[in-house]
C-alpha positions in Angstrom: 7.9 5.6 -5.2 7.6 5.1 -1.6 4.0 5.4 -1.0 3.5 8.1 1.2 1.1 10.0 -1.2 -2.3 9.2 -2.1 -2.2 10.4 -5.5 0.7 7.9 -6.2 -1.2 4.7 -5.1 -3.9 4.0 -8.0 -6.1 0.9 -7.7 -4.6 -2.0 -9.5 -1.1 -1.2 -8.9 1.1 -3.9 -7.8 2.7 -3.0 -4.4 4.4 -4.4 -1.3 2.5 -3.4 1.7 4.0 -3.7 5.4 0.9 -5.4 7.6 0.0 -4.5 10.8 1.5 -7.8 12.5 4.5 -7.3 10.7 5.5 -3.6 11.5 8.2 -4.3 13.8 10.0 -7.3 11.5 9.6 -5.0 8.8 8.3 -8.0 5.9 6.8 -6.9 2.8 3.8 -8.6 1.2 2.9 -8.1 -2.5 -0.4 -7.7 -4.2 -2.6 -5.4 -6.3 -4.3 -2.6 -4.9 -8.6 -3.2 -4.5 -9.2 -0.4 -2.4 -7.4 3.1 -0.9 -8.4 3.2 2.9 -6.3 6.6 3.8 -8.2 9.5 3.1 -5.4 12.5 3.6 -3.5 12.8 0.9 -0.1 11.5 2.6 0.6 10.0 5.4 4.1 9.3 6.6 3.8 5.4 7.4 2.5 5.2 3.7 -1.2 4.8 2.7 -4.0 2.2 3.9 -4.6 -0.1 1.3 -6.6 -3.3 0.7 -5.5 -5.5 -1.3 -7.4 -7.6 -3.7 -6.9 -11.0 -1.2 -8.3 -8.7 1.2 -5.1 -8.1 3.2 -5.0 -4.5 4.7 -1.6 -2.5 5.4 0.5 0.6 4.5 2.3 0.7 1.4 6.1 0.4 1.6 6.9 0.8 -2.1 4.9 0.7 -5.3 6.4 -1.7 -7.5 4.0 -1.2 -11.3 1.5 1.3 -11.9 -1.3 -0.2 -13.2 -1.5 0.0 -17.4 
């Protein structure tokens, strides 16, 4: 899953997350969602999430739904 829609990206999930300084390398950071920020329900540079270090960027690929 890519990201892209809201109803994909459930709190908890473990995720890689492109920040804002790093849009145009294109690096990936990991961690579990805390909190959705996007409120459409997609968005094609993936959905604002916080993560639970408080880190904020788009998600680039869900890696574990949340048990």
């Amino acid at each position: 899953m890519n990201g892209q829609k809201r109803s994909d990206v459930k709190i908890g999930a473990l995720v890689e997350i492109i920040l804002k300084a790093d849009q145009r390398s294109g690096k990936l950071t990991p961690g579990r969602v805390a909190k959705l920020l996007t409120k459409s329900p997609t968005h094609p540079h993936g959905i604002k999430v916080m993560l639970t270090d408080g880190q904020v960027g788009r998600v680039a690929k869900i890696v574990e739904d949340p048990k």
